[in-house]
C-alpha positions as CSV (number, residue, x, y, z in Angstrom):
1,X,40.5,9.9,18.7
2,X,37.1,10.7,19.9
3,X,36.8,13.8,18.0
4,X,37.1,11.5,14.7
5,X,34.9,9.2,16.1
6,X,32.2,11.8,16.7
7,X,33.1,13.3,13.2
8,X,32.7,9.6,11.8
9,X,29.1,9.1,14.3
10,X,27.8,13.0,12.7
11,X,28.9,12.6,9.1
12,X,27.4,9.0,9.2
13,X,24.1,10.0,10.3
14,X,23.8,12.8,8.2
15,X,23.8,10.4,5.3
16,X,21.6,7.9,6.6
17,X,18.8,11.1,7.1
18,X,19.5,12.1,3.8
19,X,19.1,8.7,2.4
20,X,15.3,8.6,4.5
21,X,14.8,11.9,2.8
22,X,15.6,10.7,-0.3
23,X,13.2,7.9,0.4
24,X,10.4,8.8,1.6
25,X,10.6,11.6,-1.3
26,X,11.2,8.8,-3.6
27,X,8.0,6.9,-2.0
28,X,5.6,10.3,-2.2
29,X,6.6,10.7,-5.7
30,X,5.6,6.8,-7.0
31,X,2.6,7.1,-4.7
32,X,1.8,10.2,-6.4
33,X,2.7,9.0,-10.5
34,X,0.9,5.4,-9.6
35,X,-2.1,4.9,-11.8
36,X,-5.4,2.9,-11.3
37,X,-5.4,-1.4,-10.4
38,X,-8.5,-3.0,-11.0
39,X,-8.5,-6.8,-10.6
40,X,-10.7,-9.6,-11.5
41,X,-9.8,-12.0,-9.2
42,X,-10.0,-15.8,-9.6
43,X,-12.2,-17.3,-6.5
44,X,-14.4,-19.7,-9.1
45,X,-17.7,-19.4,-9.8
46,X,-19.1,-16.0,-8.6
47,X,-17.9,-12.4,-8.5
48,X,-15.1,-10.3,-6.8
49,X,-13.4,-7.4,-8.0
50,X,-10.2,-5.2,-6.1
51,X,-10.0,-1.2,-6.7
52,X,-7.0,0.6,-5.5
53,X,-7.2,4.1,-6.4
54,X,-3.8,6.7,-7.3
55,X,-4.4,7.3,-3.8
56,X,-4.0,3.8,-2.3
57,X,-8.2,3.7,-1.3
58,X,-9.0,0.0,-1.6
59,X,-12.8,-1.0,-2.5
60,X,-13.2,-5.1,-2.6
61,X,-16.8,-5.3,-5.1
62,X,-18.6,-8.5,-4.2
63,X,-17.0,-11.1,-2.0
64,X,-17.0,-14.5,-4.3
65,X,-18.2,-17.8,-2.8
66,X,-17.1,-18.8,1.0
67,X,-13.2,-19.8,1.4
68,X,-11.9,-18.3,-1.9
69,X,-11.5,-14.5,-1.3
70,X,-8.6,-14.3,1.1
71,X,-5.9,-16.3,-0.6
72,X,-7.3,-14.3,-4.0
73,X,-7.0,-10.7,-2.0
74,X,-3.6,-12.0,-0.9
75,X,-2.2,-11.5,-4.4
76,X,-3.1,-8.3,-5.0
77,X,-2.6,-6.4,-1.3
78,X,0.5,-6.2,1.1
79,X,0.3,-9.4,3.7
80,X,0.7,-6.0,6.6
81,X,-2.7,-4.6,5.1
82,X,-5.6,-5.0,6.7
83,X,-7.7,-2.6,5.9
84,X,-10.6,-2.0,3.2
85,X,-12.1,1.3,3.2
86,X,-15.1,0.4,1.3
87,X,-17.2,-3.0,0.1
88,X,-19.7,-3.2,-2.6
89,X,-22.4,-5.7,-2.6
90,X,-23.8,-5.9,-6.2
91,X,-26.3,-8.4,-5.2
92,X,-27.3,-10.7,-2.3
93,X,-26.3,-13.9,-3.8
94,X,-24.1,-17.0,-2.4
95,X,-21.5,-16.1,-5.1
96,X,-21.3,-12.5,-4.4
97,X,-21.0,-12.5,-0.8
98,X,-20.0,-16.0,0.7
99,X,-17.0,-14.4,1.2
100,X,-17.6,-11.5,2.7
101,X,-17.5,-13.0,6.4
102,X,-14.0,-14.3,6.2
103,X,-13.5,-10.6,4.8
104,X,-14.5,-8.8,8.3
105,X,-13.0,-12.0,10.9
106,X,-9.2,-10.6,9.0
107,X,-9.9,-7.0,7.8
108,X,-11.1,-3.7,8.8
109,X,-13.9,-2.3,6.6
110,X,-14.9,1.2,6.7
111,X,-18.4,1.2,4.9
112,X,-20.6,-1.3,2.8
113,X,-23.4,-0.4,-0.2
114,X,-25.7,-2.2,-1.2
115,X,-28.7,-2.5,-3.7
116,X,-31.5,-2.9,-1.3
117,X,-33.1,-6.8,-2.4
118,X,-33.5,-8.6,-0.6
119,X,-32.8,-12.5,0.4
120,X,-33.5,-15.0,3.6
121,X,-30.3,-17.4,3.1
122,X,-28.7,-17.5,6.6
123,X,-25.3,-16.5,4.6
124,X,-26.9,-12.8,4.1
125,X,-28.8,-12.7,7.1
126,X,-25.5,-13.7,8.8
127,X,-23.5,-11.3,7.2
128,X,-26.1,-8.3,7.9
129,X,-25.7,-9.3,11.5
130,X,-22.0,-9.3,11.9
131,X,-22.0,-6.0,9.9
132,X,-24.2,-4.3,12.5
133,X,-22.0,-6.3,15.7
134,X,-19.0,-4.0,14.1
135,X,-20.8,-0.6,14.1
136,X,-20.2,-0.5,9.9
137,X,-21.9,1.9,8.3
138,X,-24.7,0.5,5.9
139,X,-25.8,2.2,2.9
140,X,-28.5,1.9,-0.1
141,X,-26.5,2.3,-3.2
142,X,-28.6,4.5,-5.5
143,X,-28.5,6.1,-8.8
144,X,-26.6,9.5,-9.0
145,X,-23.9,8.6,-6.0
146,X,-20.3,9.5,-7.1
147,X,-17.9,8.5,-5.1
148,X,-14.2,9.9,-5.1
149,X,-12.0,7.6,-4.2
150,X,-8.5,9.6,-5.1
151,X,-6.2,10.7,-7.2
152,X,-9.3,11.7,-9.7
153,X,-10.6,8.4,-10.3
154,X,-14.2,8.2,-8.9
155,X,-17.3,5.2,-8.9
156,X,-20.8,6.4,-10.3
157,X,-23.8,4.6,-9.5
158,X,-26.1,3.9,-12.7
159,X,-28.6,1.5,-11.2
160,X,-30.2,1.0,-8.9
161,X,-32.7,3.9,-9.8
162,X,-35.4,2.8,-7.7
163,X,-36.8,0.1,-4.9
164,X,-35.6,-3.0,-5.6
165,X,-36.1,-4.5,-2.6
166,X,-39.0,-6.8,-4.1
167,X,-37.1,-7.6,-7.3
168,X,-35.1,-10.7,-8.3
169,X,-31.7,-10.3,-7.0
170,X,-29.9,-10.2,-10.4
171,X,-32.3,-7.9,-11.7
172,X,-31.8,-5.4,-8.9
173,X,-27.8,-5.7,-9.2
174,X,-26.0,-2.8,-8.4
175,X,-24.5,-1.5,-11.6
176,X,-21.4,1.3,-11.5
177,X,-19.1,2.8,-13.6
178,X,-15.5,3.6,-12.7
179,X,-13.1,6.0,-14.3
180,X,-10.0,7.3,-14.0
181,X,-8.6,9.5,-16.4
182,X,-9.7,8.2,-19.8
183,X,-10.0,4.7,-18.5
184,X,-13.6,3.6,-17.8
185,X,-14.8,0.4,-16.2
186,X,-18.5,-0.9,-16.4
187,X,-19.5,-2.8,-13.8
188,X,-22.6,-5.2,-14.1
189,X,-22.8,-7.3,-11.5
190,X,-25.6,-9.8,-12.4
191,X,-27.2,-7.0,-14.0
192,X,-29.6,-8.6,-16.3
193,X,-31.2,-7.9,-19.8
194,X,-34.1,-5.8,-17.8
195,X,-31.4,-3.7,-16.2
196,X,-29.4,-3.1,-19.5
197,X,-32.5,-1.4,-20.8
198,X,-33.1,1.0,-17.8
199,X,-29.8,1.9,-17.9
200,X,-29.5,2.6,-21.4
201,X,-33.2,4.7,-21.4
202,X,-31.3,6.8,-18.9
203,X,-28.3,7.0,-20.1
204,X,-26.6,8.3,-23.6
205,X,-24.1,6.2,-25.7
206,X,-21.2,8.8,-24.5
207,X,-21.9,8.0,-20.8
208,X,-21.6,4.7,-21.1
209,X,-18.8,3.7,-23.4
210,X,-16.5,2.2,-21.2
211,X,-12.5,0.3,-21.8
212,X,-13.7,-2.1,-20.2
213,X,-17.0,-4.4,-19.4
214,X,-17.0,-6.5,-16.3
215,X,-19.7,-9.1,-18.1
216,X,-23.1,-9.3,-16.8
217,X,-24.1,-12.4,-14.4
218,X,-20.5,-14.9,-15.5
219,X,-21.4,-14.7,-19.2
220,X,-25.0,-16.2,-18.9
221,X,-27.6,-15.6,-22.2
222,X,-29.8,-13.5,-19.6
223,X,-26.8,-10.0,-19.6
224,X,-25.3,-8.7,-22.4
225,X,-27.5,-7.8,-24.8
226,X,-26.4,-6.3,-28.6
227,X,-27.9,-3.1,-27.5
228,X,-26.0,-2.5,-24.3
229,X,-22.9,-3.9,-25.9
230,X,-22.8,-1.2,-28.3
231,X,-23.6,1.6,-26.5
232,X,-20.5,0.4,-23.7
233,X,-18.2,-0.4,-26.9
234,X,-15.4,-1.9,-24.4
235,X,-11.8,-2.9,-25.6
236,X,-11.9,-6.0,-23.0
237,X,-14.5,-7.8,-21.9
238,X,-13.8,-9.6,-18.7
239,X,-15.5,-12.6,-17.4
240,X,-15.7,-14.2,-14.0
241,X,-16.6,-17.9,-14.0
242,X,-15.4,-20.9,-12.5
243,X,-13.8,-23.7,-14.9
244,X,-16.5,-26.5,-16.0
245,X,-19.0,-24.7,-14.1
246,X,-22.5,-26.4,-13.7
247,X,-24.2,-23.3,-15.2
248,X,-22.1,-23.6,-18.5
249,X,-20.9,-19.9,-18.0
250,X,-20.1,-18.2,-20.3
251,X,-22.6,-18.9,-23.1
252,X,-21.8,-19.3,-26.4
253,X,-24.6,-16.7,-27.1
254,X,-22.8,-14.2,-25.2
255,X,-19.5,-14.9,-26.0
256,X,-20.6,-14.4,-30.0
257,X,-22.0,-10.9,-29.1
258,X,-18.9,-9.6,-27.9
259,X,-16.7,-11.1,-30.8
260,X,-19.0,-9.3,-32.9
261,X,-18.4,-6.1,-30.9
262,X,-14.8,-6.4,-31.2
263,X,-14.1,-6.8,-27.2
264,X,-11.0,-8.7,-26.2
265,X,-12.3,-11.8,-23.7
266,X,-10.7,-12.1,-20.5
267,X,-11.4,-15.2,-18.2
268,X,-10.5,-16.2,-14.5
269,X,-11.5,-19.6,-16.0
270,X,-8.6,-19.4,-18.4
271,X,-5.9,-17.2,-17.0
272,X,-6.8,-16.4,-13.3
273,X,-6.7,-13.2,-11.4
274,X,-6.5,-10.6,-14.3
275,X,-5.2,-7.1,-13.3
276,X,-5.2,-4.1,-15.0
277,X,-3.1,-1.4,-14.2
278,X,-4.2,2.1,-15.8
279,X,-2.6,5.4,-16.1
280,X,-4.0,9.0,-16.6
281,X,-3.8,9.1,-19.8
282,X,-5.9,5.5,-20.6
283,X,-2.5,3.3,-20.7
284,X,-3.4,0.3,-19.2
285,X,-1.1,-2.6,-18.6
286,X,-2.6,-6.2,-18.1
287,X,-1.0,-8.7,-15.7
């Protein structure tokens, strides 16, 4: 009897390791055929955008408004994750980084860029304090920085080219381009008119067509200009705003430009969060 019993006890666990084989093999291959998210998430009037690479690196790009980026990130990452290995401040601004300090009280962040203006609110001077109190690597985003974040898909850094540190905030937005594969993401912050044209002096038409245009400053009449429309070219043009917002984002101005462009508007202020989940090969699925 206890011969078949330890028969039954060897026989069984040899299954049950195969079947962990078989899953974690199972695992290694979707982690390795999983494409690109990028997210727009909805947290009102302001800015906050979620990367997660082939790979599974996570980049959170501007922080929203205070008390609106944590239930937002909740929908896109695992409630057992709590770990971001990179933020990106496009600018200074209330709406881009209120959020950022309930950000680091619930998650580990690995490193943080910014463009270098500058601003006294107690929100950023706050948040530059608590950023130093946990040791986090600080860096000046600047033009020419590529950064790999897996599985081929990689950030480039178009603007800031320069100092910024005395210019209006929106002016001296970070602006970046993702791609992965033959999916490319433009991303404006509050990148203004002034911006557009530096960027496209330094840049051809090639470089910067993108699938996609994260729209300049909500939608406002001061981004998106015919010229840098056309030269970017995008398929969907994706809009962050904050229903019946005080500003009147997005202007009718801008919002006519990109119709005449051909781009496919996206809003939070209409359907939410808006994810897009991308393939190699530039097959993108929108949730």
């Amino acid at each position: 009897m206890s011969v078949l019993i330890k028969k039954y006890s060897l026989s069984l666990f040899t299954l049950t390791l195969l079947f962990v084989v078989i899953f974690i093999s199972y695992l290694d291959w979707q982690n390795s055929h999983r494409g690109l998210t990028f997210a727009m998430l909805d947290i009102g009037q302001g800015d906050a955008l979620f990367i997660e690479s082939p790979t599974g690196t996570q980049i959170l790009v501007d922080g929203g408004p205070p008390k609106k980026i944590l239930s937002a990130l909740a929908s896109v990452m695992s409630p057992f994750d709590r770990h971001i290995d990179a933020v990106i401040i496009t600018n200074p601004d209330q709406d881009h980084i209120g959020g950022f300090l309930d950000v680091l009280k619930v998650y580990k962040v690995d490193r943080v860029f910014e463009p270098g203006t500058q601003t006294d609110s107690k929100t950023y001077q706050n948040l530059k304090t608590e950023i130093n109190n946990k040791n986090i690597p600080d860096i000046l985003a600047k033009k020419g920085m590529r950064l790999h974040i897996g599985g081929g898909a990689m950030i480039d850094i178009l603007f800031p080219d320069r100092d910024v540190s005395a210019w209006d905030t929106n002016d001296g937005s970070i602006v970046a381009q993702l791609t992965y594969g033959s999916t490319s993401i433009m991303l404006t912050g509050d990148a203004s008119i002034k911006t557009e044209k530096i960027i496209l002096a330094e840049n051809s038409g090639d470089q910067l067509q993108s699938t996609i245009l994260k729209v300049g400053h909500h939608g406002s009449r001061t981004s998106t200009s015919d010229a840098f429309v056309k030269a970017v070219s995008p398929t969907y043009a994706l809009i962050s705003d904050g229903k019946d917002n005080k500003y009147g984002h997005p202007h009718k101005e801008t919002l006519d430009t990109l119709v005449q462009f051909g781009a496919k508007i996206l809003r939070t202020d209409i359907l939410g969060t808006i994810i897009f989940s991308c393939g190699r090969m530039g097959l993108c699925e929108i949730n």
